[in-house]
N, C-alpha and C positions, 0 to 999 in steps of 0.2 A: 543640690539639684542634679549634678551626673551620677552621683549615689543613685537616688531615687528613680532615673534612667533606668539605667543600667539595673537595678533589681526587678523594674517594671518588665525590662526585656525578658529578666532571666525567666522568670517567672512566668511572660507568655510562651518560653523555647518551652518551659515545663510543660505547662497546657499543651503544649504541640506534640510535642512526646509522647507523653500521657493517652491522649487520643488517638495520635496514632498506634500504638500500642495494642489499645483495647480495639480499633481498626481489624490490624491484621488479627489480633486472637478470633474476633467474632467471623471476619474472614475467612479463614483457616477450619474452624470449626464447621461454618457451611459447608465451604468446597470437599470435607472431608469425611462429613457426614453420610454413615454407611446408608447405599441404597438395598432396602430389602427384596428379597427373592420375589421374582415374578409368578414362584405360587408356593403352597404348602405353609406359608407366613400367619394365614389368617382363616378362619370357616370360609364356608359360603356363604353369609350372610353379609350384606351392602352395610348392616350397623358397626361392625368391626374394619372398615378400609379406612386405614388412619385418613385426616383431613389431607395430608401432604402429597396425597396421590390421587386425588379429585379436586385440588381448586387451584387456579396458577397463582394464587397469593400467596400459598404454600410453597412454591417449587423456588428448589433452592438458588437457581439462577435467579429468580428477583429479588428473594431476601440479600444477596448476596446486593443489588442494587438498591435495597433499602437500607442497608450496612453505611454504604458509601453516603449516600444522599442524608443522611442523620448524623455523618462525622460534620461532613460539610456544612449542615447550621451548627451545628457545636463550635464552630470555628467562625460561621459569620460568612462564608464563603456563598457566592450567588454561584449558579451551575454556568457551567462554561460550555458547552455542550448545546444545540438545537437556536443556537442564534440566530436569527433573519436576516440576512442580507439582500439589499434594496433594489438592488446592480448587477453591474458584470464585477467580478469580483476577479480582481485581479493586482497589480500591486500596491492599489490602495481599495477599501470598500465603504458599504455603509450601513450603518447598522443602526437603527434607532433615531435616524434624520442626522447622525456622526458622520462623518467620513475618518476612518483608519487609516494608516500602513497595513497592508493586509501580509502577513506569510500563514495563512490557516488555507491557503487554495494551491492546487498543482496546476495552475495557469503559464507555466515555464516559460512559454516564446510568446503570451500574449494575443493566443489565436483567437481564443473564447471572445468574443465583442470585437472584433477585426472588421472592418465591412466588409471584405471580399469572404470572408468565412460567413460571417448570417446575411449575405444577399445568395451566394449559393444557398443556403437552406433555405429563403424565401422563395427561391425560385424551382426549388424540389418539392417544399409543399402545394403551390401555386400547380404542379405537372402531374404529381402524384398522391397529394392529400398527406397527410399526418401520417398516416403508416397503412403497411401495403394488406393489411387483412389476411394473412394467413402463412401459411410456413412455407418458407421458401420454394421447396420441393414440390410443394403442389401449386398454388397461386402466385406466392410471396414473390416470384423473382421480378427484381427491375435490375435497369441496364445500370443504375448507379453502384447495386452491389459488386457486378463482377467489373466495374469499373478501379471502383477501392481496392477491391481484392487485387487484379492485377499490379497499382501503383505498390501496395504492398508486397507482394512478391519480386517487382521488380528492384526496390527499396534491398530486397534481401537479396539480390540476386539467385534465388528458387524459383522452383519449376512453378507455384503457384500458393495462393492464400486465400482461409477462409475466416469472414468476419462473422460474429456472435452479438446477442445482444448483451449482454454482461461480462467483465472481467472477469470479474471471479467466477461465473458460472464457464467461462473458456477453461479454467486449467479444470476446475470440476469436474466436468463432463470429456477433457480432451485425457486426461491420467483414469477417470474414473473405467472409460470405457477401455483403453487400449491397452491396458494391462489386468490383472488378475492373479486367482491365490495360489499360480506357481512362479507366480511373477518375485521383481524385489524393485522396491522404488528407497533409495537414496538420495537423502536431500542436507542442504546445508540445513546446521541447526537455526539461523533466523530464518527458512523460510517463511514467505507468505502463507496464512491461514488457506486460499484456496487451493493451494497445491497440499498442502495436508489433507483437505478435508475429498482431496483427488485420489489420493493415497487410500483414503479409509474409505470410498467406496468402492475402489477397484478390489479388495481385500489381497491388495497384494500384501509381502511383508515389509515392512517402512523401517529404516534405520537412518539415526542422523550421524551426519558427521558435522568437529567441528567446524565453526567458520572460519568460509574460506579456507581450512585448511587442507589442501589438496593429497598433499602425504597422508593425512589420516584417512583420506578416501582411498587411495592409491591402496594401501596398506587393509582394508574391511575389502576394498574387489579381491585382492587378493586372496583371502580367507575365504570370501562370502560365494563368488560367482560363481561357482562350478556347483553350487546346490538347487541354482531358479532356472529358468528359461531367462525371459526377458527381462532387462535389467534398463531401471530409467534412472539418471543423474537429475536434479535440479535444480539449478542455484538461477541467480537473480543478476539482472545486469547492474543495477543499482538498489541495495537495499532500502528500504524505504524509510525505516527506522534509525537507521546510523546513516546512512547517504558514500557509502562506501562501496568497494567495487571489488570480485574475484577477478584472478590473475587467468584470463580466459584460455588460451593457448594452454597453459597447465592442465587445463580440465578435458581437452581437447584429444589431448595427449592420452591421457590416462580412458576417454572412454573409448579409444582407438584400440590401447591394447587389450584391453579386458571386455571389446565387443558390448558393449552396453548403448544403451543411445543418453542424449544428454539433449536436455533442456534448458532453455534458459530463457527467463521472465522478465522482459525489457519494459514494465509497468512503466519506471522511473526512467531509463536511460535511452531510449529513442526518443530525440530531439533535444535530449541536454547533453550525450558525450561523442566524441569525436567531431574533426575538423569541419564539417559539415550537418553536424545532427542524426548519423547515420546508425550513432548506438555504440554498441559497447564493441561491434563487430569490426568498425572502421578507427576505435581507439587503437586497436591493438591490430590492427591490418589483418582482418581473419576474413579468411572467405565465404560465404554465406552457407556454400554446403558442406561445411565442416560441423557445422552442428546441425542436428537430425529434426529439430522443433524450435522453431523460432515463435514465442507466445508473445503479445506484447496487446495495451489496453487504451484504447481509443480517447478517454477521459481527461487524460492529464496535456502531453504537448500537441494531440491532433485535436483538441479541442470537441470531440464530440460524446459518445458515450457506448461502450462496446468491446468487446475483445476479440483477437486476431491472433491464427494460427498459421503459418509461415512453412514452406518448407518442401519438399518433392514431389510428388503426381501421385503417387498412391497414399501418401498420408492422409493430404488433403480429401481425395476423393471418401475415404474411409471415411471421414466425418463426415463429409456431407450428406452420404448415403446411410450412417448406422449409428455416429453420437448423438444420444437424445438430446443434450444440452442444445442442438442445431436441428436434429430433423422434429422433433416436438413442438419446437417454439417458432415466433410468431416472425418474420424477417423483419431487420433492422428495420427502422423507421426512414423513410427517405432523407427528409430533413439532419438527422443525424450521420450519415451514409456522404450526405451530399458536403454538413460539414469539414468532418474528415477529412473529403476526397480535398478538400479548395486548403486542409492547411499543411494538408501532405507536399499537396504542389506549392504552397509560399515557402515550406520549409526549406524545399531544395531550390528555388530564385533567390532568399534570405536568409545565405548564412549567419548574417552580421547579427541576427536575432541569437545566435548559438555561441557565437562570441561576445557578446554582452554579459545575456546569463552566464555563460563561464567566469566572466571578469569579473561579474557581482559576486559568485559562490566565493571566487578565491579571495577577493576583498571582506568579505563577511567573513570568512573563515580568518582569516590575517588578522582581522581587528579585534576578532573574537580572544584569540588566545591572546594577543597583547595586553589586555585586560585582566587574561587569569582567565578565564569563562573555561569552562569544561566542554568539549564537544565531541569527548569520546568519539569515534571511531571515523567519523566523516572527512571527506577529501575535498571538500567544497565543491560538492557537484552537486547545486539542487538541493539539496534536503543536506540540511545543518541541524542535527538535535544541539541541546542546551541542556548537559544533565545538571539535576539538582539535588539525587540522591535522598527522596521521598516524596511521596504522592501530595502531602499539606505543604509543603514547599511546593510545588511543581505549582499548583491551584493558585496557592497565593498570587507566586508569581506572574501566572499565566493571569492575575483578575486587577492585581498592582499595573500591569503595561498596560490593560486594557481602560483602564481610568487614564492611564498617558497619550489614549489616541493608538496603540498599538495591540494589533489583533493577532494571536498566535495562542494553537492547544496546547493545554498539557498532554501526556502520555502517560496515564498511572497505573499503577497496580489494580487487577490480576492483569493489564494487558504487556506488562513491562514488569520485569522484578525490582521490588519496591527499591532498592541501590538503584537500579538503574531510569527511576521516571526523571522526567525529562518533559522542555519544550520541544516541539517540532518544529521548526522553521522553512518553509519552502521560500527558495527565492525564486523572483522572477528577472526575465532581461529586461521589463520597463521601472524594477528598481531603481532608485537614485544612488547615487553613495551615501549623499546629505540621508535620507532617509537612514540606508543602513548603519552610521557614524551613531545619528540620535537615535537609533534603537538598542544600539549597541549599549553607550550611554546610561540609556535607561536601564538595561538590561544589569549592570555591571553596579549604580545605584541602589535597584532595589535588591539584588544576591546581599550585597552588606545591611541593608536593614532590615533583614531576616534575620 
């Protein structure tokens, strides 16, 4: 009978193999698939334009999503991805009339379903309606915005802050507009997709260095500076992906001497590091105008939805007046605005929310590895990946807890190199340890019955 086990296993490692395999090759082949010239390719004639350049079931972004979604019934795997959640989702949720563990939400301090967080916004839409109809600049202002904006500034100790509706559309439109193609924007190699995709519209020249590592930047200013004008750094207070952190004052240092300005993307780390939730700025005792952009994104610990640019009197005014990402678009929503403003202020009355969730990361993190669990790179702050080192692993696993009552994504390939997919884990401070122990548990369970 453990014969007959054990060959039944080997045999499904085989089928997992096998498929993954023919995965990446099919994979591989899309994403690498020459695109042909935008002209001299074909006549004039509408009968010779291959199908793959007139219908989006051709384009090879979605084959590349049909690739995926066809391993996955090969495997039996249900998609993990576009769940419904019933609730406030926060360190537990509900999905399907279930209640979970939840770590698939950046809920961190708990704000999201707080009643002093959704009775200010009840009482912002009750004053101002659902949203204020038009761009800031010309209709859109209420007093709620430069209300936030100032707690934010003040938060950073700067001259002033301007809010966005979108995260990602802040670094987009904040890198895309203020630099250009005699520009150089340098960023760590994990940045975040929106500060790339800031990079490629500003057409400045974009070089990565690697992570976190400040010598190797140190070392390309060296070489590089003296060929651009304006030179931008970028790295992140907390990666999002590995839940790790650069050595801030090192970076500090280095755009001091070589004149550059330096950014840095507090998505993750305002309201989960330092002694009062104050970011990545008050871990390390750095002064607010020591860095030249302060970015950070309204969604995760201020519990509302939007992004925030931070930082002296003429930066901000420059947005307000000439970034399209802000003067084009429509002002924050009151109700989200007024969010924010009510969990900015419990943040700073409720440290104890900041040392909770610390106390949970580092407990997660500690039981993690006592187990053996692999959690590459993270420092138990907030976000704990789970590597598994393959996307049909990563699946399984992520669809294995979820039959145990416990809710968390995989992270697969092309969005992570296939070594490196992984669970994503966000913890939050209304955690339990009990909870975390028996996810842990599980977690360590099912890695051996793979």
């Amino acid at each position: 009978m453990t014969t007959h086990k054990g060959v039944k296993g080997l045999s499904a490692q085989i089928k997992d193999k096998l498929i993954q395999k023919t995965l990446e090759r099919r994979l591989q082949q899309t994403l690498q698939s020459p695109q042909a010239p935008s002209q001299g390719l074909f006549s004039s004639s509408a009968q010779t334009v291959p199908d793959a350049f007139y219908r989006f079931d051709k384009h090879p972004g979605y084959q590349q999503i049909r690739i995926i979604n066809d391993g996955a019934q090969r495997l039996g795997l249900t998609s993990p991805f576009f769940k419904q959640h019933e609730g406030v989702a926060g360190a537990t949720t509900v999905i399907d009339g279930r209640e979970l563990i939840n770590y698939g939400s950046y809920n961190y301090l708990g704000f999201s379903g707080d009643p002093d967080v959704s009775n200010a916004a009840k009482a912002a839409i009750d004053q101002y309606g659902t949203t204020v109809s038009a761009s800031r600049i010309v209709s859109g202002e209420r007093p709620l915005h430069r209300q936030l904006e100032r707690a934010l500034a003040d938060l950073y100790e700067v001259d002033d802050a301007i809010v966005l509706v979108s995260g990602h559309a802040t670094n987009v439109t904040t890198i895309g507009h203020l630099f250009g193609p005699k520009d150089l924007v340098l960023h760590d190699t994990l940045i975040h997709n929106c500060s790339l995709q800031g990079a490629q519209l500003s057409g400045a020249k974009r070089l990565p260095f690697p992570h976190n590592d400040w010598a190797a930047l140190d070392a390309l200013l060296t070489e590089q500076r003296q060929h651009y004008e304006r030179v931008l750094i970028v790295i992140e207070g907390i990666y999002s992906m590995d839940g790790d952190y650069p050595d801030l004052p090192k970076f500090i240092d280095i755009k001091k001497r070589h004149h550059a300005f330096l950014m840095v993307d507090e998505a993750h780390s305002l309201g989960v590091m330092g002694q009062t939730g104050r970011g990545i700025r008050e871990h390390f005792g750095v002064a607010g105008k020591e860095v030249d952009i302060w970015m950070g994104t309204l969604s995760k610990a201020l519990a509302g939805c939007g992004g925030y640019i931070a930082g002296e009197t003429a930066l901000v005014e420059h947005l307000k007046f000439l970034a399209p990402g802000f003067l084009y678009s429509v002002g924050m929503a009151p109700p989200l605005a007024a969010a924010s403003l009510a969990a900015l202020q419990k943040l700073l009355q409720e440290p104890q929310r900041v040392h909770a969730l610390q106390a949970n990361g580092t407990y997660f993190l500690t039981q993690a590895k006592a187990r053996g669990i692999d959690t590459g790179l993270s420092t138990g702050l907030a976000v704990i990946p789970v590597i598994t080192g393959s996307s049909i692993r990563a699946a399984k696993l992520s669809e294995a807890l979820f039959q145990r009552g416990i809710s968390v994504q995989p992270i697969l390939f092309p969005a992570v190199p296939e070594r490196a997919a992984r669970l994503r884990f966000f913890l939050s401070c209304q955690h339990t340890q009990s909870q975390i122990k028996l996810t842990l548990d599980a977690v360590a369970e099912e890695l051996v019955r793979q």
